[in-house]
C-alpha positions as CSV (number, residue, x, y, z in Angstrom):
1,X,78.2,75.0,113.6
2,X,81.4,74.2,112.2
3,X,81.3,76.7,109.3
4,X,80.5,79.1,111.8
5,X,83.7,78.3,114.0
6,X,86.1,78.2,111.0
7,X,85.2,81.5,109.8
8,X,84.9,83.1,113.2
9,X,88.7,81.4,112.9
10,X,89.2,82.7,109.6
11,X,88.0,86.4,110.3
12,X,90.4,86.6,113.4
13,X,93.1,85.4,111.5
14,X,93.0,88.4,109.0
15,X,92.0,90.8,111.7
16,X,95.0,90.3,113.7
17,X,97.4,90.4,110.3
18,X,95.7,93.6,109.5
19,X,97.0,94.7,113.0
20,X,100.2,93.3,112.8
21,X,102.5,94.3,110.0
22,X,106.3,94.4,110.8
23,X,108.7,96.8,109.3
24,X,112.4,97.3,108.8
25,X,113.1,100.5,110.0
26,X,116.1,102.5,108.8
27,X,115.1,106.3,110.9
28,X,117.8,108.9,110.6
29,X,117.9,111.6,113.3
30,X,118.4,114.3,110.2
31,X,116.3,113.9,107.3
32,X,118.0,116.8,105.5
33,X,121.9,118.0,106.4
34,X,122.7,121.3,105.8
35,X,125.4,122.9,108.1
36,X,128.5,121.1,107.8
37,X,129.3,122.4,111.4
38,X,127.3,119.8,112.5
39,X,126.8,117.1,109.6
40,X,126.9,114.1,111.8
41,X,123.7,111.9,112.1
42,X,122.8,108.7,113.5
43,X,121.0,106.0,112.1
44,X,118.3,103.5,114.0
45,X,117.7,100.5,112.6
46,X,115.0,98.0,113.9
47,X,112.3,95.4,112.8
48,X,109.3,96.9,114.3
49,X,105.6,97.5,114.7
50,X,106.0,101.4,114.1
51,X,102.5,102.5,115.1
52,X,101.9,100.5,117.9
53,X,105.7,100.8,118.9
54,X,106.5,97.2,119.3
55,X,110.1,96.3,118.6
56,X,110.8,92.5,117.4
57,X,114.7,91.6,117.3
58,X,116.7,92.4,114.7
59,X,119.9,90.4,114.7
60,X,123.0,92.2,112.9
61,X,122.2,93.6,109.2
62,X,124.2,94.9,106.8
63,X,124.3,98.0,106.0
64,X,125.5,100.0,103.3
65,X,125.4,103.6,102.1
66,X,125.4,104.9,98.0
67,X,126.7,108.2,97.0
68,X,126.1,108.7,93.1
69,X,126.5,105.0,92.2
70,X,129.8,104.3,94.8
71,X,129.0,102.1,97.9
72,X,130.6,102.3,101.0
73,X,130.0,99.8,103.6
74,X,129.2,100.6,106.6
75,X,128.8,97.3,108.9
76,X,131.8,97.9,111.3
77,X,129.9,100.9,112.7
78,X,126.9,99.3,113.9
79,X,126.6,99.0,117.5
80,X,123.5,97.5,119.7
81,X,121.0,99.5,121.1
82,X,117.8,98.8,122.4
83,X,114.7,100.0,120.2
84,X,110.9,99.7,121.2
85,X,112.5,97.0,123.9
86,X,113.8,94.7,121.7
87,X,117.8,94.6,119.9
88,X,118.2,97.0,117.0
89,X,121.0,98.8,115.9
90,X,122.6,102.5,115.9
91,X,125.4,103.8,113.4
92,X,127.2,107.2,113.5
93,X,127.9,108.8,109.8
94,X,129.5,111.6,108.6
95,X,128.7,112.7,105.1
96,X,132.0,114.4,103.9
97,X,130.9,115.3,100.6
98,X,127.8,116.8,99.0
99,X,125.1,114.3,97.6
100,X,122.3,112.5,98.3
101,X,123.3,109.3,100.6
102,X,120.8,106.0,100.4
103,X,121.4,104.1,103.0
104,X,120.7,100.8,102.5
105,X,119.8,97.8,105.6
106,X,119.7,94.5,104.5
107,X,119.0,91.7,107.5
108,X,119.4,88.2,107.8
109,X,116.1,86.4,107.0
110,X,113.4,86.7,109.7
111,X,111.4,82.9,110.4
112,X,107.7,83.5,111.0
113,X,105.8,80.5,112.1
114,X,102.6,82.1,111.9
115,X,103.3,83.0,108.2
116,X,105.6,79.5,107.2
117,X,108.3,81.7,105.7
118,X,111.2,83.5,106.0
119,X,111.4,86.9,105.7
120,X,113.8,89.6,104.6
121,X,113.1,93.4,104.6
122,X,115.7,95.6,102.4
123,X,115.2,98.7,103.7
124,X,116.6,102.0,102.5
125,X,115.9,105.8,103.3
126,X,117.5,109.0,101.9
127,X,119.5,111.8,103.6
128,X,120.3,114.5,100.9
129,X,123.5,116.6,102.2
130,X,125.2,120.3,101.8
131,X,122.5,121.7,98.9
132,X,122.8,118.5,96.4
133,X,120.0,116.4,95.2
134,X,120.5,114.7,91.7
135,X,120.5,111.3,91.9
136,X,116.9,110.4,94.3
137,X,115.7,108.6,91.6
138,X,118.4,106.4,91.0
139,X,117.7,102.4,92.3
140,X,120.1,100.9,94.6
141,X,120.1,97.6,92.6
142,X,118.5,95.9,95.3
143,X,116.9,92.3,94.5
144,X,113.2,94.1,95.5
145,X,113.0,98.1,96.3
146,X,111.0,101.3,95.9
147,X,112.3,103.5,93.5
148,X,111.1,107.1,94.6
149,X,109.0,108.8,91.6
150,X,108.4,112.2,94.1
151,X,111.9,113.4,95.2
152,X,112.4,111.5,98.9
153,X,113.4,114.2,100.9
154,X,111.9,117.6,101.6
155,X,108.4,116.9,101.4
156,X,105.5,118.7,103.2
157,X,103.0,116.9,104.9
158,X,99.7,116.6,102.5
159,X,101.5,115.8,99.7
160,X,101.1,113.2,97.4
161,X,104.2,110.6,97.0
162,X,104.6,108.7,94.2
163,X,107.0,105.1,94.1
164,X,107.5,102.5,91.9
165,X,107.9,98.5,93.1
166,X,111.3,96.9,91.5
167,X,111.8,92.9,91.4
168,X,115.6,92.1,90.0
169,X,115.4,96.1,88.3
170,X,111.8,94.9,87.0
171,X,108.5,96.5,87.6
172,X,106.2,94.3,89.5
173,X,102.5,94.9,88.5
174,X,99.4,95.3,90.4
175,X,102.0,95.3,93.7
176,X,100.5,95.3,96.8
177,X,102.0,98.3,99.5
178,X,101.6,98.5,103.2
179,X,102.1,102.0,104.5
180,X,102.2,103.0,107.8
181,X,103.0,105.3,110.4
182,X,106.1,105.9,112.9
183,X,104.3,106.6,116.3
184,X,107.7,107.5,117.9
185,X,106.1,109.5,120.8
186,X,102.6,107.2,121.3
187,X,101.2,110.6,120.3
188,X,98.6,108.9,118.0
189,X,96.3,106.0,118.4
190,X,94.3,104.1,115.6
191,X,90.8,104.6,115.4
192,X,90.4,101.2,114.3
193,X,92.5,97.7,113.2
194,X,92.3,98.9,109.6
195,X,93.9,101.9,110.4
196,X,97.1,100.5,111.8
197,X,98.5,99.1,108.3
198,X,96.9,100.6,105.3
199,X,97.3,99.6,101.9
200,X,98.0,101.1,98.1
201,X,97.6,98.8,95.1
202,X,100.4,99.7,92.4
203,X,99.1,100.1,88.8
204,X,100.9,97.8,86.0
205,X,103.7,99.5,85.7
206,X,104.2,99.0,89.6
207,X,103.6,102.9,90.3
208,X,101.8,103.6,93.5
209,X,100.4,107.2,95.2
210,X,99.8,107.6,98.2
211,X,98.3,110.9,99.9
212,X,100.2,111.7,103.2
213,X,97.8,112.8,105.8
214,X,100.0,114.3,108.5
215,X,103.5,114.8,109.6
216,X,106.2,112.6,110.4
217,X,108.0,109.4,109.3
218,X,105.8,106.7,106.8
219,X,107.1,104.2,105.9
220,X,106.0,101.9,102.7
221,X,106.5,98.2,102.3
222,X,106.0,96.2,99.2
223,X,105.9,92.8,99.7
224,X,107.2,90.2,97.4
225,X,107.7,86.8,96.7
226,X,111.4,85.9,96.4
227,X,113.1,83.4,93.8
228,X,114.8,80.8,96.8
229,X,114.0,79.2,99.1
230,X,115.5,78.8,102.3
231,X,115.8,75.3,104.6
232,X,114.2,75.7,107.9
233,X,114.5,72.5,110.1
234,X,115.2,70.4,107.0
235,X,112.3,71.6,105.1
236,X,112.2,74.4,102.0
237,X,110.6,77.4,102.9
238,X,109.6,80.5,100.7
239,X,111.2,83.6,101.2
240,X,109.1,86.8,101.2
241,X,111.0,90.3,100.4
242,X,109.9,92.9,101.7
243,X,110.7,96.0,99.6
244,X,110.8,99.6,102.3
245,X,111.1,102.9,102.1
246,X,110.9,104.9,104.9
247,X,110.2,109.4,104.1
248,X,109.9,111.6,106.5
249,X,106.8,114.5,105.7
250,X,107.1,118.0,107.8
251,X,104.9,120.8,108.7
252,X,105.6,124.4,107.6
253,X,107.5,126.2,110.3
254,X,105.5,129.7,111.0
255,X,107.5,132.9,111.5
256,X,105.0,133.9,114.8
């Protein structure tokens, strides 16, 4: 009887983590800029649920943009907003020079009880501006990030996307990646709890694919152990990193 309690226990317990993966979320309002007229974008940032739109708070990142190798921080221009109900953050940017700009969030560390760890999402996406796109494949330096193997930016939906998992600028082998949807509108619903949060295995050389079924924003987390620990309550605690990447995929546009 007790076997069967504990693994009714047990079989809940990874049902609902299959449900409930949390994101950082870094969603520009312009995937691609093109008329200088109107170059402005703003930038959400959140730690979320994206599919089932559940917002969890995100206390004040840092945030950071690179333009070919040169960093400009942009933490002075956060402001609070409210995103899926819970505190997240909006910035305003203006690119002023052609180039592909990663944007970069990195938050405090997040304490989840029901996981006994901390944990940090470093979170990046990429806005290409004015006709420029060399440097997509370049990493950010980050202690754990995707490095985009299929150019991060105008992508059609269907297509396959390729990434590879970096620990400390290292590849990380047989890494496991969550991917999953930005329901923005509610327009979508699961079919099932597998559905919510699906998942890639990276080969050895921590290169993943990943087919995109429809349009929209996907985002991919990789999700790592990190080197420290952090104290919580006077006890060490791991730290997981998670490593995201968030592409948006579009529809053709038809002429009639």
């Amino acid at each position: 009887m007790w076997k069967s309690i504990l693994g009714i226990g047990l079989a809940a317990a990874l049902w609902s983590g299959t449900a409930c993966a949390h994101f950082g979320m870094a969603i520009p309002s312009q995937a691609v800029i093109e008329d200088r007229r109107d170059a402005g974008i703003e930038l959400t940032l959140s730690f979320s649920h994206p599919m089932e739109g559940e917002g969890m708070t995100l206390e004040k990142p840092e945030c950071r943009v690179l333009i070919e190798g040169q960093a400009q921080d942009l933490g002075a221009a956060l402001t609070p907003a409210q995103v899926m109900g819970k505190e997240g953050w909006k910035l305003r940017y203006t690119p002023r020079r052609p180039g592909v700009h990663q944007f970069v969030m990195t938050p405090k560390p997040y304490w989840e009880p029901a996981e006994d760890c901390f944990i940090q999402h470093l979170t990046k996406v990429y806005v290409p501006a004015f006709g420029k796109e060399e440097g997509w494949d370049a990493p950010a330096g980050l202690e754990a990030e995707i490095v985009p193997l299929t150019r991060p930016f105008g992508n059609y939906a269907g297509n396959v996307f390729q990434g590879q998992v970096l620990k400390n600028g290292k590849p990380v082998p047989h890494a496991e990646v969550e991917v999953e949807f930005y329901n923005r509108d509610g327009e979508y619903r699961a079919p099932n709890e597998y559905m919510v949060t699906q998942l890639v295995r990276a080969d050895a050389q921590g290169v993943f694919t990943w087919a995109v079924p429809f349009a929209g924003w996907w985002g991919f987390a990789a999700l790592l152990e990190g080197d420290r620990q952090i104290s919580h309550e006077g006890t060490p605690k791991r730290l997981e990193l998670g490593a995201v990447l968030w592409l948006e995929f579009v529809s053709p546009q038809r002429t009639h």
